[in-house]
C-alpha positions, 0 to 999 in steps of 0.5 A, a space after each residue: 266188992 273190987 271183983 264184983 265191980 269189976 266183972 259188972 264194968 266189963 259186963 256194961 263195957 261188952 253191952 256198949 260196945 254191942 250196942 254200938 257195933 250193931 247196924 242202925 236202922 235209918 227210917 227215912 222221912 217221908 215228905 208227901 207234900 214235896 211229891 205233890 209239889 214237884 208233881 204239879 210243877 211238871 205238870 204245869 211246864 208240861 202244859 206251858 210247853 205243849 199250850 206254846 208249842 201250838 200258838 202261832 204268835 210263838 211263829 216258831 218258824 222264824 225262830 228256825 229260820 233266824 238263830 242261826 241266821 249269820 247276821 245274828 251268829 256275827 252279832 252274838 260274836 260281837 257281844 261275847 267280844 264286849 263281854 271279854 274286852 271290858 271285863 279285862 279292863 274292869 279286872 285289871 283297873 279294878 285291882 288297881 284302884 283297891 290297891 291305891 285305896 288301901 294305900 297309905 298315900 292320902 293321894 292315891 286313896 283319895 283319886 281311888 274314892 273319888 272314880 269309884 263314887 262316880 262310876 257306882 253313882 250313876 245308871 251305867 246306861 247313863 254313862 254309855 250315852 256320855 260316851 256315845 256323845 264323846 265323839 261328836 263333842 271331840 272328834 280327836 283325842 291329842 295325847 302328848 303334851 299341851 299347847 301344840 307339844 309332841 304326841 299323837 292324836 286319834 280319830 274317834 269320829 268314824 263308825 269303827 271306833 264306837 266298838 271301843 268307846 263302848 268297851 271302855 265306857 262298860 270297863 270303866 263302870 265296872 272297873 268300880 264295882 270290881 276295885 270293891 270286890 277286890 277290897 273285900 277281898 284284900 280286907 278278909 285277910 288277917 292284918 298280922 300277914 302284912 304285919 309279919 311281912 313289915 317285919 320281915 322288911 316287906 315293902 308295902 308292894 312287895 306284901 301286897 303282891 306277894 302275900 295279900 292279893 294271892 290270900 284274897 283271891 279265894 274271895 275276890 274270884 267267886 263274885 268275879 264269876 258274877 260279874 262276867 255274866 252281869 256284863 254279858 247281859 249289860 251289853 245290851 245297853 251298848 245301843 246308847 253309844 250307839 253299838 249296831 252290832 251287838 246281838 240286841 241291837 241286831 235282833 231288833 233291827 231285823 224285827 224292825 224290817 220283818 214287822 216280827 219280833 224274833 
């Protein structure tokens, strides 16, 4: 009997093992309607595109004529620079208000929620007319100390410095949107890093700089990403200041002489 149920193991062993050594035989699926589907869009932007090429309210000829115009190449240069300068400020600002809400001093958490209450609390247009008004109720900002004390003092009524009245009032509202993205991150990390840092002796900064904020940033980077082209599009607001230099407000100052918008 031992023999018999040896030979019918070894027998069922080799059929398994040819079963599995043969090629499978993948049929795949077939999806009709995903071909009509795709087929039908591209014949709808198809005629989007040849219906639009041929309407003269398009005025494709100013089109040419204006993208790459040196006004509107200056003007895109000023948005890019916008774009770059405030999101330096939101980023460095922003990581610095997640650190002091995670910090244990009731102080600095307290200052921390109160910025980032305000900023995410109100319209961003908003705030840009704020600070459009902040030259014209404080011609010169004095830094130094009170009371006529040492320090210096800045001119903020001329032109110029509206580009960086603009620059700060978009950082500062960004700052707070990225001092939470920045705290998610922080959160994500398990809590028995910074307990294994206090044992090691760690001070609180130390392990922040050292162990957490490098762990976060596989979560804080990719909305990061987000935000860049959320800001690229937000400067358009900067007409509030008012910013005339910025690829909208340009575009529609030359549309507003040619009667032709562009």
């Amino acid at each position: 009997n031992k023999k018999v149920n040896d030979q019918s193991g070894s027998a069922n062993s080799r059929s398994d093992r040819a079963f599995y050594d043969e090629p499978i035989k993948a049929v795949r699926l077939r999806h009709p309607w995903r071909i009509i589907s795709a087929g039908l869009i591209v014949i709808w932007v198809v005629a989007f595109i040849t219906d639009a090429a041929g309407r003269e309210a398009y005025d494709w000829s100013a089109y040419r004529e204006y993208v790459f115009d040196p006004r509107i190449l200056k003007a895109t240069v000023i948005t890019l620079q916008l774009t770059v300068y405030s999101m330096l400020i939101a980023i460095s600002l922003g990581v610095i208000l997640a650190v002091l809400r995670q910090s244990p001093n009731p102080v600095f958490k307290a200052v921390s929620w109160v910025f980032i209450w305000i900023f995410r609390g109100t319209p961003v247009y908003v705030q840009l007319v704020f600070w459009g008004l902040l030259s014209t109720i404080y011609p010169t900002l004095f830094f130094g100390a009170p009371f006529g004390g040492p320090g210096f003092s800045i001119d903020i009524s001329q032109s110029s410095s509206l580009f960086w009245i603009a620059v700060v009032g978009l950082g500062l509202n960004e700052a707070a949107y990225m001092a939470e993205i920045v705290r998610a991150g922080l959160l994500s990390v398990d809590d028995g890093q910074e307990e294994a840092a206090k044992a090691l002796g760690m001070k609180w900064w130390a392990t922040m700089r050292h162990i957490i904020i490098p762990q976060a940033m596989r979560i804080i980077i990719p909305p990061t990403g987000n935000e860049i082209i959320s800001m690229l599009k937000t400067t358009s607001l900067v007409t509030a200041v008012p910013v005339s230099s910025d690829l909208y407000t340009r575009s529609r100052d030359i549309s507003a002489e040619t009667f032709n918008p562009i």
